[in-house]
SEFI-841902 format. One record per residue: x, y, z of N, C-alpha, C in turn. Coordinates in steps of 0.05 Angstrom, whole numbers, padded with zeros to 5 digits, always signed. Layout:
! SEFI-841902
XYZXYZXYZ
...
! end
This chain:
! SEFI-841902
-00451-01062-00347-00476-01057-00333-00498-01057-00354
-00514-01069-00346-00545-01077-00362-00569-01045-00349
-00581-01044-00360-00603-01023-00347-00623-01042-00367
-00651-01048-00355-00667-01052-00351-00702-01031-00355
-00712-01029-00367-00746-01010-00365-00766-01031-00357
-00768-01044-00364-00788-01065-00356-00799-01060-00327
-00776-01062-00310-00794-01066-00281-00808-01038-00277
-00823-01046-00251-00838-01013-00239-00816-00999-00237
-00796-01006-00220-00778-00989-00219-00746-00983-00240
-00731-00968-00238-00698-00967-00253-00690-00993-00247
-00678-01008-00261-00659-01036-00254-00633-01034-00262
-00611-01033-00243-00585-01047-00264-00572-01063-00253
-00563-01073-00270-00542-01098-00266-00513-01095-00263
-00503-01098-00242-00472-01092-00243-00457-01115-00247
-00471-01130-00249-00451-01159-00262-00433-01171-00245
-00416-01175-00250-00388-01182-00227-00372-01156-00218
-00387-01131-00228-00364-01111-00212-00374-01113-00180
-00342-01112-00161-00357-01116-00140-00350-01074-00132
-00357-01076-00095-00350-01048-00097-00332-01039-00090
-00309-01060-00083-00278-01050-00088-00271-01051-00110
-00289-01053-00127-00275-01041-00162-00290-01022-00175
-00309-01005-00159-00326-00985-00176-00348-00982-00183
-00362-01009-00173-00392-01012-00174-00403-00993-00169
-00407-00979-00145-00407-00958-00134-00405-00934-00146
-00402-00933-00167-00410-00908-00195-00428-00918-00204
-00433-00945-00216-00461-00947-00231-00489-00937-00215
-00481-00946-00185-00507-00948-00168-00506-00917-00162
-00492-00900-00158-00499-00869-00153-00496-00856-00184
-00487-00867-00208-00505-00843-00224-00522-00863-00234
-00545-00881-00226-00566-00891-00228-00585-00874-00206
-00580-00878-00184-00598-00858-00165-00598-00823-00167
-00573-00812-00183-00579-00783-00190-00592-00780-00209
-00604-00806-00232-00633-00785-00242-00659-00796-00225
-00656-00797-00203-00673-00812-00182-00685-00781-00163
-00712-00781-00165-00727-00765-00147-00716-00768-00108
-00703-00751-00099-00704-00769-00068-00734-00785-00054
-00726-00812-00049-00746-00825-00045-00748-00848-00070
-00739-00837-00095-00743-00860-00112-00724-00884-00108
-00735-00899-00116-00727-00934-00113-00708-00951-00142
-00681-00956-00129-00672-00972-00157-00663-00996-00149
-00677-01020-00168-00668-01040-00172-00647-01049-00168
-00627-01067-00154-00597-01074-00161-00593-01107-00162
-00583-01112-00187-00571-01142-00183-00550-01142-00191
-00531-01170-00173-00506-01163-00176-00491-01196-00186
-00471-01205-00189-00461-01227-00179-00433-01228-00168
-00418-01207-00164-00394-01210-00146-00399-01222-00121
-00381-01235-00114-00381-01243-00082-00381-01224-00056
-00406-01232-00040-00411-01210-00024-00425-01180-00026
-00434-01172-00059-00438-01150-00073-00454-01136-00046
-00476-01154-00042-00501-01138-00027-00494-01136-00005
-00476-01142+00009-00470-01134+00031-00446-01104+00033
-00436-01105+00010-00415-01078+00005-00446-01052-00008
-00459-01063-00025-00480-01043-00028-00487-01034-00005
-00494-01048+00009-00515-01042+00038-00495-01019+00064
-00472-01030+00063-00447-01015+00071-00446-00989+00058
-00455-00981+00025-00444-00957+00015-00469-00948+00019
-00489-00966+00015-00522-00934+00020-00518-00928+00045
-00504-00939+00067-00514-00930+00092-00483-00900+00093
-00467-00906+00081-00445-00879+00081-00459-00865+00080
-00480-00869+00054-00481-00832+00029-00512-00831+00043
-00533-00842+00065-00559-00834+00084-00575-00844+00049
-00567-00867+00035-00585-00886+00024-00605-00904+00032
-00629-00913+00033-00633-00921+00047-00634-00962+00030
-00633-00983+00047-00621-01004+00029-00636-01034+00039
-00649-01054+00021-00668-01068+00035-00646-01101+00017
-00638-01108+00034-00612-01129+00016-00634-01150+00004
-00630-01170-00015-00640-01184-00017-00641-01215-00004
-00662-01223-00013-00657-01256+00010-00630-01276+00006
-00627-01264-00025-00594-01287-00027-00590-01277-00052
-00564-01284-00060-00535-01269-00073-00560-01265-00098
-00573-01280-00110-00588-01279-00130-00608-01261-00126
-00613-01251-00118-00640-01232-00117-00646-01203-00122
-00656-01186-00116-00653-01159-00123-00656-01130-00097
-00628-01124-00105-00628-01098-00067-00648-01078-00090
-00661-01067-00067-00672-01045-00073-00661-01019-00053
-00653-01004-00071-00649-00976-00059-00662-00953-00063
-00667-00942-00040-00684-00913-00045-00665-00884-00031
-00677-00877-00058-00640-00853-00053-00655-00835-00035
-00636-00830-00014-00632-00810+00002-00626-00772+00000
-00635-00758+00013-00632-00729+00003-00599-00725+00009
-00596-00705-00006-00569-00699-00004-00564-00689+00018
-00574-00679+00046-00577-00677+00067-00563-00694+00090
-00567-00724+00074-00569-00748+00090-00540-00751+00088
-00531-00775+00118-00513-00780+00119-00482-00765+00123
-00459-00776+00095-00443-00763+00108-00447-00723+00102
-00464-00713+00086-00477-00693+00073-00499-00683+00094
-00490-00685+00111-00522-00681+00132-00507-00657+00146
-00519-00641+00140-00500-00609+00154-00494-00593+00137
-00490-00610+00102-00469-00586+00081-00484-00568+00072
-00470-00546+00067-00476-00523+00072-00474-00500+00042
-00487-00506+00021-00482-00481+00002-00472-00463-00013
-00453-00444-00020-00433-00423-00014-00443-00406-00035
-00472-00407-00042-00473-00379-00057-00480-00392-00093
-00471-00383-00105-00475-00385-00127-00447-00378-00160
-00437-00394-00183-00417-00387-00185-00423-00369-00205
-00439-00355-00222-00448-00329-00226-00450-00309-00214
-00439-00288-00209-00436-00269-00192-00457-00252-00204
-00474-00250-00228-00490-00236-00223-00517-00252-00221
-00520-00277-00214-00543-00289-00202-00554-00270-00173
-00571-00272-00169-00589-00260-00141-00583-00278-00125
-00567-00258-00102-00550-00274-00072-00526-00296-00082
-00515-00302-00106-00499-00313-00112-00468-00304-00089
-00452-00285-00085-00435-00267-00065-00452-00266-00041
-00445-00281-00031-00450-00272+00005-00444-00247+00020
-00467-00237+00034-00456-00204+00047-00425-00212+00058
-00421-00237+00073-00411-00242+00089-00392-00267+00076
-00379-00281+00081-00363-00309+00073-00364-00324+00096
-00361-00344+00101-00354-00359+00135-00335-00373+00131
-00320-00380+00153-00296-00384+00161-00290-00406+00147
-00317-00425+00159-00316-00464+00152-00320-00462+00116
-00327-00445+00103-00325-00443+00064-00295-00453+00063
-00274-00440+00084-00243-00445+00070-00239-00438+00038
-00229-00452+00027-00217-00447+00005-00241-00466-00023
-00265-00459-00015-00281-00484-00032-00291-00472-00051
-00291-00475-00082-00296-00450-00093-00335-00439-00090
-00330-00417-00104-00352-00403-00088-00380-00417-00109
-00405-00433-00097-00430-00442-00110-00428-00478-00103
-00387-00478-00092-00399-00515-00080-00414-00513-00058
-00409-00544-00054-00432-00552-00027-00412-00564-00007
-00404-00550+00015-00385-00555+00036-00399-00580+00052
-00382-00591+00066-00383-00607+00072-00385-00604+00102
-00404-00612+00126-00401-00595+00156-00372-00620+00165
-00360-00592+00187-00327-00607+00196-00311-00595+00176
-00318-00580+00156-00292-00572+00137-00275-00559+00166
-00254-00552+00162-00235-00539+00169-00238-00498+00175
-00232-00495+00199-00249-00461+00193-00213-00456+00188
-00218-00433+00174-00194-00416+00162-00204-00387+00161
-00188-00377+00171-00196-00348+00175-00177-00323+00156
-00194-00312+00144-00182-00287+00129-00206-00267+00140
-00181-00246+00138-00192-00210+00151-00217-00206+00132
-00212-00203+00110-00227-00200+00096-00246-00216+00083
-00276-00214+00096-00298-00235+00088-00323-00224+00092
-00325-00196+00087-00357-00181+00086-00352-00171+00052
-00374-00176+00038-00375-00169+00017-00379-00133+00009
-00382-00116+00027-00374-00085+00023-00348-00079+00025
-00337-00096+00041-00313-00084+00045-00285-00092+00018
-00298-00115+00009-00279-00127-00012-00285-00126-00038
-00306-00122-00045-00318-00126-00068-00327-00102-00098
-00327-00111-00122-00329-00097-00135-00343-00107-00159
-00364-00097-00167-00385-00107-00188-00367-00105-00215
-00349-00100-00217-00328-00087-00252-00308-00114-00246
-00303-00130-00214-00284-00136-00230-00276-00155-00241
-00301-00172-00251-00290-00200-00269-00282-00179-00297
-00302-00173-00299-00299-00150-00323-00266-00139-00325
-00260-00128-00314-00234-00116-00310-00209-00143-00310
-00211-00158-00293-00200-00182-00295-00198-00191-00332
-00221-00192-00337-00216-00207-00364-00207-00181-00386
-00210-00162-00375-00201-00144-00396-00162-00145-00391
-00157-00146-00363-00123-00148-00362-00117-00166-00370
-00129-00193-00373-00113-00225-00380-00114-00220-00415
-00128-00202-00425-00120-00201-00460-00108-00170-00469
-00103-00152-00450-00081-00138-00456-00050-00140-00441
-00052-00163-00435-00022-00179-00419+00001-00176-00443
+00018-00159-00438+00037-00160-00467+00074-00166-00455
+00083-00174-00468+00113-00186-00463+00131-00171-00472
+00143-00165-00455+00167-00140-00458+00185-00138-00476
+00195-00171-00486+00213-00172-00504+00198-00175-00534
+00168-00172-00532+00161-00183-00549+00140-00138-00557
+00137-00130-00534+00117-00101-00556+00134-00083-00551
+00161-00087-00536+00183-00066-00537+00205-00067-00550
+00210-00046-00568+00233-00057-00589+00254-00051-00571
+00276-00067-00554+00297-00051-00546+00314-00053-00561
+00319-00061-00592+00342-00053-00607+00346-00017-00613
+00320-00006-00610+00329+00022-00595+00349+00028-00591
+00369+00054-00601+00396+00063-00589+00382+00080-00576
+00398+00083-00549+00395+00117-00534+00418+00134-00539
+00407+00154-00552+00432+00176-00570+00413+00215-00555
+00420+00203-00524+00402+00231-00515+00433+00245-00501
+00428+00278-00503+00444+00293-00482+00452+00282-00458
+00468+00271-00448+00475+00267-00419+00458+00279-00398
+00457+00307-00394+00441+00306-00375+00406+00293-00374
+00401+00295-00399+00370+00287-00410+00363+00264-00413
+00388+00241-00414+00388+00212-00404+00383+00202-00378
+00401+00229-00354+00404+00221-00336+00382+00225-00316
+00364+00244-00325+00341+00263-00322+00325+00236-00325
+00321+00217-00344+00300+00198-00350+00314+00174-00330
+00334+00174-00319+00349+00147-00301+00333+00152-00277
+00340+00181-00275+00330+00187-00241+00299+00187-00236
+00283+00200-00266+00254+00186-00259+00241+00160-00258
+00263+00137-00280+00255+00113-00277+00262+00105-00241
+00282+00114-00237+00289+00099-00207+00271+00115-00194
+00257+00132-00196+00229+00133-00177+00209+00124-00186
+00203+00119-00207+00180+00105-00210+00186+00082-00204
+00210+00069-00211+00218+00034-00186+00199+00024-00168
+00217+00050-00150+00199+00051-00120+00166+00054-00117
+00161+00065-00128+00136+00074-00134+00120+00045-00137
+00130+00036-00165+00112+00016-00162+00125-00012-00143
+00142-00020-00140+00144-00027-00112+00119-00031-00096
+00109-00004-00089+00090+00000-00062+00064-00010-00080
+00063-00008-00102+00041-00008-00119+00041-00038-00122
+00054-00052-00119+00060-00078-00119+00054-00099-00092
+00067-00078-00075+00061-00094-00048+00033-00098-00029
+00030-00068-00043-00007-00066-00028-00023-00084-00036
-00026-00091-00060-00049-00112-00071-00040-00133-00062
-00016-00147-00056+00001-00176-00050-00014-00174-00026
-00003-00160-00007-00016-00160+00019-00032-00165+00022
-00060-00159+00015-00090-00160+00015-00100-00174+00000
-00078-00195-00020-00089-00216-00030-00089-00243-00005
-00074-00238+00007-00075-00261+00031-00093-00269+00046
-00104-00242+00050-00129-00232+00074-00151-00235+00063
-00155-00229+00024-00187-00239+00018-00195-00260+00021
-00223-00269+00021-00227-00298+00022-00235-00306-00001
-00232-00331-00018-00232-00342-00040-00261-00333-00052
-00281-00336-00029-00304-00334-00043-00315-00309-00057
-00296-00287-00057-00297-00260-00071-00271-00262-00089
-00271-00274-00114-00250-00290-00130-00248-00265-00151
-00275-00255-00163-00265-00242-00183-00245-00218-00170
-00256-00207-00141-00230-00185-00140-00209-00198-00133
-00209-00224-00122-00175-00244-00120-00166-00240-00144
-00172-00232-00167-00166-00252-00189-00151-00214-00202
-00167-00199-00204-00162-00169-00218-00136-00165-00193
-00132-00171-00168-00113-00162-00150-00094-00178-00163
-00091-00199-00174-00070-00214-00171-00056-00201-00204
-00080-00199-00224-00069-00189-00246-00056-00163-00239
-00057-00147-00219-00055-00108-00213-00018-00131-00208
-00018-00146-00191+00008-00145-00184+00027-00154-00205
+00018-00174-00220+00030-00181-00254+00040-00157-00265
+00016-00139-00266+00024-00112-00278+00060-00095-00262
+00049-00100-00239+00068-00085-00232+00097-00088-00229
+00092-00119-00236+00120-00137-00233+00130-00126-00257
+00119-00124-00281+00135-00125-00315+00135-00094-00305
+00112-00076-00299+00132-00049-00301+00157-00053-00285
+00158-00050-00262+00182-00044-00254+00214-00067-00268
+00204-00087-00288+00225-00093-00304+00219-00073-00321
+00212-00071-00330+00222-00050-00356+00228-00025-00344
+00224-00018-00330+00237+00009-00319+00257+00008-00315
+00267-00012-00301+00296-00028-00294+00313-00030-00318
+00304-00040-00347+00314-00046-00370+00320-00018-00380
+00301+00001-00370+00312+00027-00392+00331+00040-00380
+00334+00028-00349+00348+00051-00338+00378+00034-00347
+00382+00011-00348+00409-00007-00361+00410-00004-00388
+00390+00001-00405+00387+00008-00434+00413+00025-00441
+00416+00046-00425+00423+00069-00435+00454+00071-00422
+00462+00038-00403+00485+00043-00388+00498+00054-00362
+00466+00054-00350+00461+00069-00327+00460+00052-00301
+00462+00058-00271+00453+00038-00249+00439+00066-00242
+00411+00051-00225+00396+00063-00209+00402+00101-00196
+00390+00113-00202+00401+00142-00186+00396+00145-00158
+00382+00170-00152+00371+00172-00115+00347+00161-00118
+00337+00154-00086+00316+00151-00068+00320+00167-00042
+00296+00182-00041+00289+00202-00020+00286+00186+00008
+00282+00195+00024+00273+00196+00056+00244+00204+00056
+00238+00225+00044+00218+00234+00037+00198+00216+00020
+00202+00206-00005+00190+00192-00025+00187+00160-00003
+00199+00155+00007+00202+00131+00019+00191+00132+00047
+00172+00154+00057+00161+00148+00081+00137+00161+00066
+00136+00172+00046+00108+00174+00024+00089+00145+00023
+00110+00130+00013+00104+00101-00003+00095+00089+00029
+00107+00094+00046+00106+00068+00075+00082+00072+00084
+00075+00105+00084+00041+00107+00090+00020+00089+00077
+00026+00087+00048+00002+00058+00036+00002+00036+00048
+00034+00029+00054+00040+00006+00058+00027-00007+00085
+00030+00012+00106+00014+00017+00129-00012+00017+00132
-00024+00027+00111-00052+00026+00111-00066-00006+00120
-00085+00004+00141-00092-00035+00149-00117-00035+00133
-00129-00023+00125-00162-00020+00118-00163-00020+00079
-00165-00038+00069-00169-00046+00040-00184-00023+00024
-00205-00011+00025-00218+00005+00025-00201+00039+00017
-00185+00039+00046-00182+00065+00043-00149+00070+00034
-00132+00033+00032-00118+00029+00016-00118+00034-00011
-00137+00021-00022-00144+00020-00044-00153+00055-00057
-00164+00072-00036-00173+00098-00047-00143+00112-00048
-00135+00105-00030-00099+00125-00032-00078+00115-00050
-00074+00090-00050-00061+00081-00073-00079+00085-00111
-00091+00069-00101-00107+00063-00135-00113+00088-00147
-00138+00099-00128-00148+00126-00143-00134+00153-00135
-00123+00156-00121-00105+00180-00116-00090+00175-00128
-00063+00161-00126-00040+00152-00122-00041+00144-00165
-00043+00129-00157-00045+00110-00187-00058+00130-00214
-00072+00144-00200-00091+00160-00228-00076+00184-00227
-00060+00202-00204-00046+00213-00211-00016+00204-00230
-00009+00175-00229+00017+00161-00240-00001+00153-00265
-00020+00159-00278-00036+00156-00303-00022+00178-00317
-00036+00207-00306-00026+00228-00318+00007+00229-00324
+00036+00220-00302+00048+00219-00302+00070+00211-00330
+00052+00179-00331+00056+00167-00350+00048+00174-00379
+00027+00191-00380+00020+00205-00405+00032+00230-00415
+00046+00239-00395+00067+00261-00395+00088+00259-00417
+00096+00233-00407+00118+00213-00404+00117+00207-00436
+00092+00197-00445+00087+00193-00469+00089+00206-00486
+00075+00228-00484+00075+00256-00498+00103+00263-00498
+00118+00272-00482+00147+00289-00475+00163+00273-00477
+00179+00245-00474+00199+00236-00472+00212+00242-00498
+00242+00243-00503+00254+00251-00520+00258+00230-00543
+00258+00206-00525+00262+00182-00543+00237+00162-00538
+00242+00148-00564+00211+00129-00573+00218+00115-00552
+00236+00092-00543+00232+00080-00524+00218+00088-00497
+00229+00103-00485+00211+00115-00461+00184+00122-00470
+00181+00126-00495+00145+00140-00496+00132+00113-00504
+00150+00094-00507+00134+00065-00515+00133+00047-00495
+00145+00058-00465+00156+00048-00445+00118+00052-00421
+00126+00088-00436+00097+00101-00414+00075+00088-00430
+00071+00094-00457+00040+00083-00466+00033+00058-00461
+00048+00029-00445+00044+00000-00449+00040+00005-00410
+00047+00023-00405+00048+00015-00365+00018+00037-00353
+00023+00059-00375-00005+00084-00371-00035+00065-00371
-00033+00045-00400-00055+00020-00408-00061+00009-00379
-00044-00002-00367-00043-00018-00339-00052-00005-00323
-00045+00016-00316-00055+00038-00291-00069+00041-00292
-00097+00043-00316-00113+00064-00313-00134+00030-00314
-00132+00007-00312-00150-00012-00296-00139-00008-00275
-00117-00001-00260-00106+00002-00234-00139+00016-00215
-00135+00040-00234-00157+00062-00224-00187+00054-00224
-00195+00042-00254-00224+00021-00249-00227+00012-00233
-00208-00006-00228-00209-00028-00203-00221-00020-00180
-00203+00003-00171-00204+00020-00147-00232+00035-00144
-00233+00052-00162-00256+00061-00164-00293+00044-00169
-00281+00024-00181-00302+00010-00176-00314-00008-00147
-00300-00004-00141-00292-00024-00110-00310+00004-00092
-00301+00024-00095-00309+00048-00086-00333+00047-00087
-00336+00054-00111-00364+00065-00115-00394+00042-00102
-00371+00018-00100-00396+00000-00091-00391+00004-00051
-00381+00004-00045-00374+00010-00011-00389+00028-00012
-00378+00050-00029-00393+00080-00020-00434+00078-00025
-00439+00066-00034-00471+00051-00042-00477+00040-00024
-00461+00035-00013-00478+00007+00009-00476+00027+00045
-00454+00049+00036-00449+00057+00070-00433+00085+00059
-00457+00104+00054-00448+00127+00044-00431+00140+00067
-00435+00136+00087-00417+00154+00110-00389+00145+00106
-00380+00135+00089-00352+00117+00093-00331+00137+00082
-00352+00158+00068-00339+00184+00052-00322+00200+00073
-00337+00195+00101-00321+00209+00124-00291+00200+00122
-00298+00177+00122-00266+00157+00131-00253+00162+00111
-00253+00158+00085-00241+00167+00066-00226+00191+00069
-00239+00216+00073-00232+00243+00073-00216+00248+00101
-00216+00234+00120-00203+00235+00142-00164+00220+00135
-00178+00203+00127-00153+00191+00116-00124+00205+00099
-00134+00228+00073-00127+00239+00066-00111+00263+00081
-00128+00271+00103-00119+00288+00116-00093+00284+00135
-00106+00257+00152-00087+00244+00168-00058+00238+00149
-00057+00226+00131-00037+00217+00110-00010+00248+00107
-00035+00268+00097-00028+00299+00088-00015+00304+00121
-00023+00304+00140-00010+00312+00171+00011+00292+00169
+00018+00279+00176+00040+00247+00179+00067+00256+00162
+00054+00268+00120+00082+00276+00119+00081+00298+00109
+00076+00323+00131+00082+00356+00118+00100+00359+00133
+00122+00338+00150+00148+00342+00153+00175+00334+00134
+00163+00319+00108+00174+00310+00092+00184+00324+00067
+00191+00323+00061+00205+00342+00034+00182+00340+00002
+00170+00321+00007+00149+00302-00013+00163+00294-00044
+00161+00301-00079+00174+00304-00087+00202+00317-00089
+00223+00302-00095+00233+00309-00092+00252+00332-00108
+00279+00348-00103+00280+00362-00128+00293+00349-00151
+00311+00329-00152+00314+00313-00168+00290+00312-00192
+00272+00296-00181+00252+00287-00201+00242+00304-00217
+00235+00327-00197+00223+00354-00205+00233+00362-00228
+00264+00363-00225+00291+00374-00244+00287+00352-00268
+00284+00334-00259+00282+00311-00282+00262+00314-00298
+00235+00320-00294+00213+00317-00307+00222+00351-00333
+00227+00364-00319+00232+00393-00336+00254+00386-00351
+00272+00367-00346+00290+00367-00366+00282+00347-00393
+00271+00327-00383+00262+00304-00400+00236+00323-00426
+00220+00337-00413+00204+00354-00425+00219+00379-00444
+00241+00383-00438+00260+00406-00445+00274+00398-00469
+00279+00376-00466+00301+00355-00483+00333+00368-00489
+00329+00393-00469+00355+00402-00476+00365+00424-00458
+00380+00439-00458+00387+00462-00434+00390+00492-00444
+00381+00499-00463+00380+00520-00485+00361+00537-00453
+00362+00564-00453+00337+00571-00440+00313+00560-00447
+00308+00563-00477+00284+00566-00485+00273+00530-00479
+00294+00521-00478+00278+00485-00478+00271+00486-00452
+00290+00499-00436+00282+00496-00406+00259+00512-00396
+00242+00536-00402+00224+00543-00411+00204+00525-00407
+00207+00511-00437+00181+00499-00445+00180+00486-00433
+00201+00469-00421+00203+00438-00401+00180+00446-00377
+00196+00475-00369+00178+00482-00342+00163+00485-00340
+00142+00499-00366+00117+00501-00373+00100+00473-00374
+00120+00458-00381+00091+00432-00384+00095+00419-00361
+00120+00420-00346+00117+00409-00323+00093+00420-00295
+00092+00439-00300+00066+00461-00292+00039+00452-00297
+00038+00441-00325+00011+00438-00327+00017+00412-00322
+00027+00395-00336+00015+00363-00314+00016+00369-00285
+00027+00386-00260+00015+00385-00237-00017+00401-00242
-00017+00413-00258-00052+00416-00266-00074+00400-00267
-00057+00383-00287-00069+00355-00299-00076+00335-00274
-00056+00336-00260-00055+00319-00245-00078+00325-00217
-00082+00344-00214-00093+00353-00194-00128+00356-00199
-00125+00362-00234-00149+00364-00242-00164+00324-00239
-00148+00312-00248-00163+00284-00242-00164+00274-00214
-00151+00283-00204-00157+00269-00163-00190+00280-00163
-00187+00307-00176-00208+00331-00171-00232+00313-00178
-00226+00304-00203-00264+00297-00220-00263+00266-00210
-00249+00252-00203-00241+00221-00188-00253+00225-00157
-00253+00246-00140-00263+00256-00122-00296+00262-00127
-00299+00283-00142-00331+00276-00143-00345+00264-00156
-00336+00247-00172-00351+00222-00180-00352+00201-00157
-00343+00204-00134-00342+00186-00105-00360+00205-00095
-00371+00220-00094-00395+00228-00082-00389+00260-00074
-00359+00274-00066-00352+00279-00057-00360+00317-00064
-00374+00343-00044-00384+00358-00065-00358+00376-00073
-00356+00388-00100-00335+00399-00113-00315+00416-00091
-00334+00430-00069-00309+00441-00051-00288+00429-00038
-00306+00405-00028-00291+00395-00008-00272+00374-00022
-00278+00368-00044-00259+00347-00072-00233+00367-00082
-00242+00390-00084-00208+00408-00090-00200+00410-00074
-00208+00410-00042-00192+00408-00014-00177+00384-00012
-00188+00365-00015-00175+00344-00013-00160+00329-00034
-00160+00338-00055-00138+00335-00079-00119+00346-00081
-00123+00367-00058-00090+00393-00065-00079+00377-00040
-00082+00367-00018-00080+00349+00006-00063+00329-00002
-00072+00315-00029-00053+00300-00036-00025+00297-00037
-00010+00282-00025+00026+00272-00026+00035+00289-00051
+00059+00310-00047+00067+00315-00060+00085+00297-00085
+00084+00273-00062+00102+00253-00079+00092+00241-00104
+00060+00250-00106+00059+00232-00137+00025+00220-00128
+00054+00197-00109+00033+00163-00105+00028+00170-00076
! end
């Protein structure tokens, strides 16, 4: 292709390409540095050229003046992007999320799967997900959060030493089997809730697609390594409650993202922060305390996430604090027929803390098992009124919380 300055107008020459071979790129990125309305020159010599030109401006709402014979020169004057087969397309925002109006309050159906700042095309395909109002899904932290989990992503066989021997008391081994096989389950549910509600978001709210999809990564490698320590040591799986397992089904149940996300993530999850820091602190052996400090890391974006998601709902529709706090209660009614933790775990946590069966270890076991339900109750507490929530009615509804933990 020749390009031309001389004339009034752009000129190029496509030579013998005709436009079943691609011509048809020269002539449209010749008219995209073209003002709509501006005029470009075309000469060609394939057979038939100007009649396949005249065919492609009229697709793309070009407008096209052929010349008098094969020798001469089409003039085209480019069309708005409006025109033609583009006559209807439609927008989707912006792909900076902190541009102004870039996130739509809302998503629409006909966006589909297009990423969020193209220009849809009218006739796309409508596809429907639950989730497509930007309060209800959304969270200003979480590309942020997203990119902070994709570079603390660590490989099991690679930041956990399991050449580790386990050389613990029998019962104090078995004490750490029976809490791994509840924390299993645990995260299980912790696993399933974000899967779920990844289905239902719509693409065009990507950065929380994207931090949900990492929450579930997370939860996949814990519950392998939980799995690993509990075989580490020569062990299969211990109990699962009735109780602990109609705990977990209430999240699972949850239809509303929102108040999902407040019962799992920030209740649930920030109490299994403290858990895990327990865990760290107290376990008898390095492995388990190297087990809690790499999954505690994970959890506690579990809780950002959540809480950031929050804090922006709760901004936009402060009454939502109702629903929230109703929820808790409802949850707290549903299972005060349940046993909640169970005594197993209970027994487990005092023994793992104890490291031994002396009175005096059992003692101390019991004593710190005491204060992490302190601990634990103290962060629902300050996680509560940093949601708006005033200090009375935040220790009401933190002691409300599932005995089970999560």
């Amino acid at each position: 292709m020749t390009t031309k300055a001389a004339s009034p107008s752009p000129h190029i020459d496509i030579e013998s390409l005709g436009f079943d071979a691609g011509a048809h790129l020269l002539v449209k990125q010749a008219l995209a540095a073209l003002p709509v309305g501006g005029v470009l020159e075309v000469r060609g010599t394939a057979p038939g050229w100007a009649v396949q030109l005249a065919d492609w401006c009229r697709s793309q709402g070009h407008g096209c003046e052929r010349p008098a014979d094969a020798h001469g020169v089409a003039r085209v004057s480019r069309g708005g992007l409006q025109s033609g087969r583009w006559r209807g397309a439609e927008p989707t925002g912006a792909i900076d999320p902190r541009q102004p109006g870039a996130v739509a309050q809302a998503a629409l159906p006909h966006w589909g799967l297009a990423a969020r700042g193209a220009t849809v095309e009218a006739g796309a395909p409508v596809q429907h997900f639950r989730l497509v109002h930007k309060d209800e899904a959304w969270s200003d932290s979480a590309a942020d959060l997203y990119a902070q989990a994709v570079a603390a992503q660590w490989n099991p066989d690679e930041a956990i030493d399991w050449s580790q021997p386990v050389d613990l008391p029998a019962p104090v081994e078995q004490a750490i089997v029976q809490l791994m096989t509840y924390m299993i389950e645990n995260e299980n549910a912790a696993l399933l809730v974000p899967a779920r509600f990844l289905g239902q978001l719509h693409p065009h709210f990507r950065e929380m697609q994207a931090a949900l999809a990492m929450q579930v990564c997370d939860e996949a490698r814990h519950i392998e390594v939980f799995t690993r320590r509990i075989r580490h040591g020569g062990s299969s799986p211990a109990l699962s409650t009735a109780g602990g397992q109609a705990s977990l089904k209430s999240l699972l149940d949850e239809p509303d993202f929102s108040v999902a996300s407040f019962l799992l993530s920030v209740l649930g999850e920030g109490t299994f922060v403290n858990l895990l820091q327990f865990l760290q602190a107290q376990a008898p052996d390095p492995l388990t305390r190297q087990i809690a400090r790499l999954a505690a890391r994970d959890e506690a974006r579990h809780v950002a996430l959540g809480m950031s998601h929050l804090l922006y709902r709760l901004q936009q529709e402060p009454d939502f604090r109702h629903r929230l706090a109703a929820a808790v209660e409802q949850r707290f009614d549903a299972l005060a027929g349940t046993s909640g933790l169970n005594e197993e775990v209970f027994d487990a946590l005092v023994l793992i803390a104890a490291g031994g069966l002396s009175p005096a270890q059992v003692a101390h076991g019991y004593a710190q098992v005491q204060q992490l339900m302190r601990d634990m109750a103290d962060g629902r507490h300050a996680k509560l009124v940093r949601l708006g929530f005033p200090p009375e009615q935040a220790a009401r509804l933190a002691a409300l919380h599932t005995r089970n933990f999560m």
